[in-house]
Each structure stands twice: as C-alpha cells, then as structure tokens.
N, C-alpha and C positions, 0 to 999 in steps of 0.2 A: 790311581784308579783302583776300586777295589777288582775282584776277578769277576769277567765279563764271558759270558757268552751271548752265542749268535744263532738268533732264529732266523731259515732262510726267508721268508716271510716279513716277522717284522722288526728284523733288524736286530742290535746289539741290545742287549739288558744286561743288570747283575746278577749276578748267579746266587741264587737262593741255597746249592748245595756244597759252594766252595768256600771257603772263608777261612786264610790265613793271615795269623799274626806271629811279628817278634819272630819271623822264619828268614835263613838264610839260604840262595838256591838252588828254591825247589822247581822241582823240572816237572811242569805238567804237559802231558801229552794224550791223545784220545779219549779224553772227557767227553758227556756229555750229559743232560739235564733237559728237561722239556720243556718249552717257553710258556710263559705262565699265563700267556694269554691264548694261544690255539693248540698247547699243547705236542706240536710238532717236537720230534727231536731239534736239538741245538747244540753246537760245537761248543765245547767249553775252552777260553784264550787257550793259547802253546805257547811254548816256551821257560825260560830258565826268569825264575823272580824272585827279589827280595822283598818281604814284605814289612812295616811297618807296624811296632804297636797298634795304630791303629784298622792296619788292616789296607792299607795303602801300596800299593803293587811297584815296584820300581821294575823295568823290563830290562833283565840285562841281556836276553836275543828271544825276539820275538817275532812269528813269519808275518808278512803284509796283513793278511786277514783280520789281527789282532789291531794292525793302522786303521781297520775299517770303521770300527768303532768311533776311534776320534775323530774320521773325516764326517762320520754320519753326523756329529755333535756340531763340529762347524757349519754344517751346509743349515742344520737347524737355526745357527746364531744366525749365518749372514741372511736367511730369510726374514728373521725380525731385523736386523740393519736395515733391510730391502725394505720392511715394511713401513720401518721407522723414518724411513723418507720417503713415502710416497703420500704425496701432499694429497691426493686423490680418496684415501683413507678416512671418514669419518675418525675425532675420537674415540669413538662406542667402540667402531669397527676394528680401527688398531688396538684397543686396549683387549678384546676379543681374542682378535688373530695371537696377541702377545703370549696371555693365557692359554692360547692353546699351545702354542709353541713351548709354552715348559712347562706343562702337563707333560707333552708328549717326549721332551727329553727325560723328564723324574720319569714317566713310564720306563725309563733304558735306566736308569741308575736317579735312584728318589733323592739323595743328596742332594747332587748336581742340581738337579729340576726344582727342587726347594730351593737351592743358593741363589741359583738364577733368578729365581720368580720375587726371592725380595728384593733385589735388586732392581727388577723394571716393574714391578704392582704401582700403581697409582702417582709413576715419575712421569716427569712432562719427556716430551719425545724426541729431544734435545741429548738428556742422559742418558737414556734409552739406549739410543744410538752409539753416544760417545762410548757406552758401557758394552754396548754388543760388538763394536769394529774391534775394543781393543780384544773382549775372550776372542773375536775371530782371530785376529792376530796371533794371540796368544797360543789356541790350537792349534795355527799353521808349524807356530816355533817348534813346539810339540812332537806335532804330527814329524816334521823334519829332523827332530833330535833321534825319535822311533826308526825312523831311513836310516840315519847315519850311526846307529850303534851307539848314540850318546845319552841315550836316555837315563839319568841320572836325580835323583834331587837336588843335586846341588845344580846341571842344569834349568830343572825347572823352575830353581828359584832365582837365578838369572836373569832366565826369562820372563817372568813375574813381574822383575824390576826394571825387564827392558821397557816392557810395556805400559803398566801402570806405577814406575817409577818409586815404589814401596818394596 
C-alpha cells in the first residue's frame, strides 16, 4: 500500500504529501494532510515501515486504524460480489453500480481503483464475481496478517498464491 491517510468523513485515500521509497523503518507518527476532497484535516497511517522501490508500504507495527483502510476496501469488493449476484440487477444497472464501485475505491488510492476496474469493465458477471470473492478473500488474509504482526511480502505473496493460485 502506498502511505494512506484518513479523512474522518470520507474515509481512507493516498497521501499526496507522503511518498517513500527504497526506505528502511521509518516511524511515522502525527502526520497529517487535508483530504482532497472536503479538505478536512486527515491522519496520516502510524507506525514503523519499510518501503519498497516502488513505494509500496510493508507494516512492520501498525495501530488498528491503519487496518481501517483495508477493511474500507473489502467492504467495497464484497458490495460488488453482492451485486454480482443479485439476479434482480439489470446489466446496465450492475455494470453501473460496478463503475461506481472502483471509482470510488481509485478515489482512496487511484492504482487500486484502475487495477480493479480493468479487471471487471465489460466482463460477464460470472468473473466479476469469481474476481471480486477471491480480492475479498485476499484482503481478509491481509487484513489478518496486519492483526497478527505478520505483515510481510513474503506473506502477501503467499497469500496471493493462496488465493488465486499464481
């Protein structure tokens, strides 16, 4: 993840004013940044991270608040899961609903909300689905590895392979 803060409003984004790379951890604490959309003050993550060439956050202790983020991100997947089987759904309408659903995640981190959106754009709602239970999954791994102190790469590429088998 790159580094996140949280507006109490609406919710977790990336941070426009933090960005490390190729860093070994660093301890950020009482950060903050104004959400780019109301403007409100916003927490910037806590905690001890290593960061990645790319910019990619490994947590090596991070408080709850920093898990909020990734539960905000699943609750958004399993909504499209939700949607993705609810036979009651027009095409139009699911393909709609989908599109908003990763807008609204790329609003929290533009990456993400790109990866995801090619992933379900103009797929029958079969893959959709199969595509959305397993990141739900995947984030729960996640989210659980951030509980138990094991948040690592070499975890997350585990889990990766738990899940979609690659």
């Amino acid at each position: 993840m790159p580094v996140a803060a949280t507006c109490p409003v609406h919710g977790p984004f990336a941070s426009r004013a933090y960005h490390h790379v190729s860093s070994i951890d660093v301890q950020m604490s009482g950060n903050v940044e104004s959400c780019p959309r109301c403007g409100r003050v916003a927490q910037v993550m806590e905690g001890a991270f290593n960061f990645d060439r790319t910019g990619f956050a490994e947590a090596l202790v991070a408080p709850a608040w920093s898990r909020y983020a990734l539960r905000e991100v699943q609750a958004d997947v399993q909504q499209l899961a939700n949607a993705a089987e609810d036979r009651s759904l027009s095409d139009d309408d699911f393909e709609r609903l989908a599109d908003a659903i990763a807008n609204r995640i790329g609003a929290r981190d533009r990456r993400l909300g790109e990866s995801i959106a090619s992933q379900i754009r103009g797929k029958p709602r079969n893959i959709v689905l199969a595509f959305a239970l397993g990141l739900v999954t995947l984030l729960g791994m996640i989210s659980d590895g951030v509980s138990g102190g094991r948040l690592t790469y070499a975890f997350v590429e585990w889990a990766v392979h738990q899940v979609f088998g690659s």
